[in-house]
PASETOR-941404 format. One line per field, with one value per residue: x, y, z of N, C-alpha, C, CB in turn; residue number from 1. Coordinates in steps of 0.1 Angstrom, whole numbers, plus 2048, in hexadecimal, padded with zeros to 3 digits. Each point is the difference from the previous one (the first is absolute). Glycine has a CB too. Layout:
<sites>
n.X [X  ...];
n.Y [Y  ...];
n.Z [Z  ...];
ca.X [X  ...];
ca.Y [Y  ...];
ca.Z [Z  ...];
c.X [X  ...];
c.Y [Y  ...];
c.Z [Z  ...];
cb.X [X  ...];
cb.Y [Y  ...];
cb.Z [Z  ...];
resi [NUM  ...];
</sites>
This chain:
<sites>
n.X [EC9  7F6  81E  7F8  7F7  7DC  7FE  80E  7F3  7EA  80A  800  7DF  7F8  80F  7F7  7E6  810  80F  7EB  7E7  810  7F5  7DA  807  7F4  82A  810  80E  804  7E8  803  7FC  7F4  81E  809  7FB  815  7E3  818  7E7  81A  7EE  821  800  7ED  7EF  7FE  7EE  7F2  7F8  80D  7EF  7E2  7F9  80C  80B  7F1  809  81A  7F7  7EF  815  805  7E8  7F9  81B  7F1  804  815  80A  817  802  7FF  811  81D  7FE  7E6  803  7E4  81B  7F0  7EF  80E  7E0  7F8  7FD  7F1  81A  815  809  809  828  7F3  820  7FB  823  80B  80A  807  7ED  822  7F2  829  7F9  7E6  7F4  81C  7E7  7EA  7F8  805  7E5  814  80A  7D8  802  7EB  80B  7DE  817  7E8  81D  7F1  80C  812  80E  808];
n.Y [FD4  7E0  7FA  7F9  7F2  803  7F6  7E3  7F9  7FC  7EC  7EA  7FF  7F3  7E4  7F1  802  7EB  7EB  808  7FC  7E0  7F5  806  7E7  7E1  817  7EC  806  81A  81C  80D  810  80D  803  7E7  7F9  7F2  7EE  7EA  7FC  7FF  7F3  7FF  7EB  81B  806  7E6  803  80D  7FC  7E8  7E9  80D  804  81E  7FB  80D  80A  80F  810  812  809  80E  80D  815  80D  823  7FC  816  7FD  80D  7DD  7F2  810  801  80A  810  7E4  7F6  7EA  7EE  7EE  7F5  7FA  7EC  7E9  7FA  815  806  81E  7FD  80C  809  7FF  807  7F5  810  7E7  810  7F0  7EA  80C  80C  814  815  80C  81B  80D  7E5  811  7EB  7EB  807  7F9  7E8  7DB  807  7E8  7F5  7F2  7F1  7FD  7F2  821  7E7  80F  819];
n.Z [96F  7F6  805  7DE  822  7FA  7EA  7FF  81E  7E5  7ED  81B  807  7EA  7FC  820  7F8  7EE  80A  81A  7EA  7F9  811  7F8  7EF  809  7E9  81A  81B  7E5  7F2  7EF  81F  7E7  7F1  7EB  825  7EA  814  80A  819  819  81A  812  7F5  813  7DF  7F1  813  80A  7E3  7FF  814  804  7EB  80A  7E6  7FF  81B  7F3  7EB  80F  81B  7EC  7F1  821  80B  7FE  824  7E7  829  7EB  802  7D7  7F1  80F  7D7  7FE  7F2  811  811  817  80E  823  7F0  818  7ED  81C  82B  7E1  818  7D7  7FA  7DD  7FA  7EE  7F7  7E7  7EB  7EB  7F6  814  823  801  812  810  7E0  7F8  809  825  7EC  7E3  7FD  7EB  812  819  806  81A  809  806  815  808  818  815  804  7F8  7E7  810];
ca.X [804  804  814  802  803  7F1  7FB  806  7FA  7F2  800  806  7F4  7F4  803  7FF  7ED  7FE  7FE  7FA  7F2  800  803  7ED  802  800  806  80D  80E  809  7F4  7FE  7F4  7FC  80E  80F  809  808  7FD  7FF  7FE  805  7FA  807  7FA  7F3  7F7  7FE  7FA  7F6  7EF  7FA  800  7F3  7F5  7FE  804  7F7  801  80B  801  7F7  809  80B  7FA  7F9  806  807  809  80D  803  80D  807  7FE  803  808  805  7F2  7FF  7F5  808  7FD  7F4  7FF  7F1  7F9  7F4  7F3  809  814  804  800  802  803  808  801  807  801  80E  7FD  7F1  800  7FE  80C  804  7F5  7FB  804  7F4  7F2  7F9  7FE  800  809  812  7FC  7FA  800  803  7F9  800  7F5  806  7F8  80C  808  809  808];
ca.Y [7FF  7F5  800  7F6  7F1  7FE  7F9  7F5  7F5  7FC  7F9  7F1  7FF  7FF  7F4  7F6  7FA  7F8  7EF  7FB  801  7F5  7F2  803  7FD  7EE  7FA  7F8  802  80A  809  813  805  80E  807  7F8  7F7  7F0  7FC  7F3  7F9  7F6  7FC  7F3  7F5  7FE  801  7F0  7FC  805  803  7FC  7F0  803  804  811  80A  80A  80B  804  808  809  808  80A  808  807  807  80D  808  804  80E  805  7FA  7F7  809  80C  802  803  7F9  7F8  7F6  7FC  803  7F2  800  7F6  7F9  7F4  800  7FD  80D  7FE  808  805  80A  802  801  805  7FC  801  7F8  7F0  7FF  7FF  80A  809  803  80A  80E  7FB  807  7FE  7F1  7F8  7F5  800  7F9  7FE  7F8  7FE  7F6  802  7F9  804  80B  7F4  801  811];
ca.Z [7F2  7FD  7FB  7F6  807  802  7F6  7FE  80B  7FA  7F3  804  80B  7F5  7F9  80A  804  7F5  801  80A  7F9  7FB  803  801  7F0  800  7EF  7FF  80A  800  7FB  7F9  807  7F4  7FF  7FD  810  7FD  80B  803  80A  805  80B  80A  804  80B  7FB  7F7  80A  808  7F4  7EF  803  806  7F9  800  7FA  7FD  80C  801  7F4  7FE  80D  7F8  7F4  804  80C  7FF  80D  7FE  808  803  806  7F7  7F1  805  7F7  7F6  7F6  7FE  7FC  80D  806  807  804  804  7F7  804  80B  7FB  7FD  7F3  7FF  7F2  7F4  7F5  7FD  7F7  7F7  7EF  7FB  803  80B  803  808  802  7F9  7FE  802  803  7FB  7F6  7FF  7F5  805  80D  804  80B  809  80C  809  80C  80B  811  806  802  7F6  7F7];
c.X [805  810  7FA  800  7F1  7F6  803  800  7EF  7FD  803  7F6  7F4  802  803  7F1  7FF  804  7FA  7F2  801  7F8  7EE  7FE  7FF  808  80C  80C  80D  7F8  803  7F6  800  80E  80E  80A  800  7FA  806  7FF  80A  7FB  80D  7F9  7F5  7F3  7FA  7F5  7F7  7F4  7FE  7FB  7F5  7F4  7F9  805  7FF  7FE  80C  802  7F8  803  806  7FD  7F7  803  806  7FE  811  803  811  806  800  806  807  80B  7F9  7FA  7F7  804  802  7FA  805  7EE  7FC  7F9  7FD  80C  80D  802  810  80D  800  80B  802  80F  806  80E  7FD  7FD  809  802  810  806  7F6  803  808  7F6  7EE  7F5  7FD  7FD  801  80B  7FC  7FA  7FF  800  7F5  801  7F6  808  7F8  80E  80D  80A  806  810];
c.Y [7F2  802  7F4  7F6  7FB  7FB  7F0  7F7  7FE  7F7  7F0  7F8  7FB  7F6  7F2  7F7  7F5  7F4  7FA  7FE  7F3  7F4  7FE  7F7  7EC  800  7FB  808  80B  809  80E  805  80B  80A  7F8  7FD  7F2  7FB  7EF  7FF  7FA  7FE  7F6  7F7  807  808  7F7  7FA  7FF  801  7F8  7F1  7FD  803  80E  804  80D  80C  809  808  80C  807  80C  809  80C  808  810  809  803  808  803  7F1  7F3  800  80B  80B  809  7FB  7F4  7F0  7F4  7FD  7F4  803  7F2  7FA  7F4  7FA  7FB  80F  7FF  80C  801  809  7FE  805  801  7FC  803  7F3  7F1  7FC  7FC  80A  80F  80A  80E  80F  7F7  804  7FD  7F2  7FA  7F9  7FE  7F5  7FF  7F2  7FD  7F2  7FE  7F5  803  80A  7FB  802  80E  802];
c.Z [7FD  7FA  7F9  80C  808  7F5  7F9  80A  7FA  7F5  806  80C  7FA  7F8  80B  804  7F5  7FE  80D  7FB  7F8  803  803  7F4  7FC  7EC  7FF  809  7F5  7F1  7FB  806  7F7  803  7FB  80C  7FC  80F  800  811  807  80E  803  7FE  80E  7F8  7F4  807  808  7FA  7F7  7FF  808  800  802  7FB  7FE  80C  800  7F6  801  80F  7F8  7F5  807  80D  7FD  80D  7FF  80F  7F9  802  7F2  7F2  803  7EE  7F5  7F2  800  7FF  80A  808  80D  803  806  7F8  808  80F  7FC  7FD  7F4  7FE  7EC  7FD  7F7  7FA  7F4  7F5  7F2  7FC  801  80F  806  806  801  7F1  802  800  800  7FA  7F1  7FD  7F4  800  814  802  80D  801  80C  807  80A  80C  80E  806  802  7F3  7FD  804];
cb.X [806  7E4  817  80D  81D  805  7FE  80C  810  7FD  809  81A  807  7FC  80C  813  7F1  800  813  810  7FB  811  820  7FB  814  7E0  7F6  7F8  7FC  81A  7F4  805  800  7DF  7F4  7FF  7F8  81D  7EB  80D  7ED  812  7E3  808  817  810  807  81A  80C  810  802  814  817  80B  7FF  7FB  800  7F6  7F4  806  803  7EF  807  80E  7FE  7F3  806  7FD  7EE  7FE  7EE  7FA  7FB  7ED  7EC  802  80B  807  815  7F5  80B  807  7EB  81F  7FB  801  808  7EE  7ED  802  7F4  7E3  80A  7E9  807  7E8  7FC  7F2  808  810  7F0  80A  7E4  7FF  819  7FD  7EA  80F  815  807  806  80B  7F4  7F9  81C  800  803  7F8  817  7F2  814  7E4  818  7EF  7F1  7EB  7F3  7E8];
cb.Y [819  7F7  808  80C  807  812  819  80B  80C  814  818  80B  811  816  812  812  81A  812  800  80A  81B  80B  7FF  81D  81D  7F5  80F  7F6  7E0  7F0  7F4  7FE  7F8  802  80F  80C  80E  804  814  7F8  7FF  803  804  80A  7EC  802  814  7F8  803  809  817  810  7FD  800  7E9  803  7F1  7ED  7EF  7F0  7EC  7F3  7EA  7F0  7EA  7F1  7E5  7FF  7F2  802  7FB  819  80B  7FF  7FB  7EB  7EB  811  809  814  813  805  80A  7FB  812  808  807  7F4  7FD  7E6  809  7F6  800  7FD  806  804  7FB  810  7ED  812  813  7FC  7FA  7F4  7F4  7FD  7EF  7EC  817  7FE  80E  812  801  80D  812  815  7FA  816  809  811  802  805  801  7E3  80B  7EE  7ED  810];
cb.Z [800  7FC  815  7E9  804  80F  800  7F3  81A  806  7EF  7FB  80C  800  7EC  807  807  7F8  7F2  812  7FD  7FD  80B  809  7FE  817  7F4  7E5  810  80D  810  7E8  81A  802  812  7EA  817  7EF  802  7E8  7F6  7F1  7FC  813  7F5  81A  80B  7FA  7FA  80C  7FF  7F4  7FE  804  7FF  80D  7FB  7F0  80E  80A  7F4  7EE  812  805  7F0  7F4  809  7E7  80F  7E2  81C  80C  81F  80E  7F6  820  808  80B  7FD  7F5  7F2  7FC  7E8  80E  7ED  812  7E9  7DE  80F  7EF  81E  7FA  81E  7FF  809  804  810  810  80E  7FA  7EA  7E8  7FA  7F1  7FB  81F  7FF  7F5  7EB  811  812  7FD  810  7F9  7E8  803  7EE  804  7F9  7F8  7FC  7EE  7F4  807  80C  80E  7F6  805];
resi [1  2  3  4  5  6  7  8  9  10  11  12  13  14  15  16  17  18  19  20  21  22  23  24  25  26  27  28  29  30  31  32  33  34  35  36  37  38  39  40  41  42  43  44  45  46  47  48  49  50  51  52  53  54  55  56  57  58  59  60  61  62  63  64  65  66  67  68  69  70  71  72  73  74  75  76  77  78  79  80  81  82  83  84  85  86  87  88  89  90  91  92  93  94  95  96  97  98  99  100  101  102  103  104  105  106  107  108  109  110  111  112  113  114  115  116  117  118  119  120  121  122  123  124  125  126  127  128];
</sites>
């Protein structure tokens, strides 16, 4: 039997895919994914580094936009909010972090993207 807290891990799951699907997209860093998900792009310096100054962007992005091996040990939350993965032998980490819209402090209800800006960070494991 599904729970209100099932259903509301899902909505937040489903608005996560969505700005991750974004970034496929090539329409800029800070954004709107269908449905009105607030979004913005950020990256460390090692991933500056490793990608962006290297003209793989596009690789790194489309990693993170096409990554969906969710387990337990990754998504333990189920919010889809979380990943480490591999790209071309840099092991990478993504999150998605939930604040309000002037980015001064977290978001009161993730699930509503009316007072909800994500946060996608991309960093190396080093930085986390």
């Amino acid at each position: 039997m599904a729970t209100m807290t099932d259903n509301r891990t899902e909505v937040i799951a489903a608005q996560n895919d969505k700005v991750r699907a974004v970034l496929n997209s090539g329409l800029g860093f800070l954004g709107c994914a269908e449905g009105g998900v607030k979004f913005k792009l950020v990256w460390t310096p090692g991933i500056d580094e490793a990608f962006m100054q290297t003209g793989r962007a596009k690789t790194v992005l489309s990693a993170v936009a096409d990554f969906d091996d969710f387990t337990e040990d990754n998504n333990p939350h189920g919010e889809r909010e979380f990943a480490a993965l591999d790209i071309e032998g840099t092991r990478i980490f993504f999150k998605i972090d939930y604040y309000n819209l002037t980015l001064d402090g977290g978001s009161e209800d993730p699930a509503d993207t009316a007072q909800t800006m994500r946060v996608l960070t991309l960093m190396l494991p080093a930085e986390y």
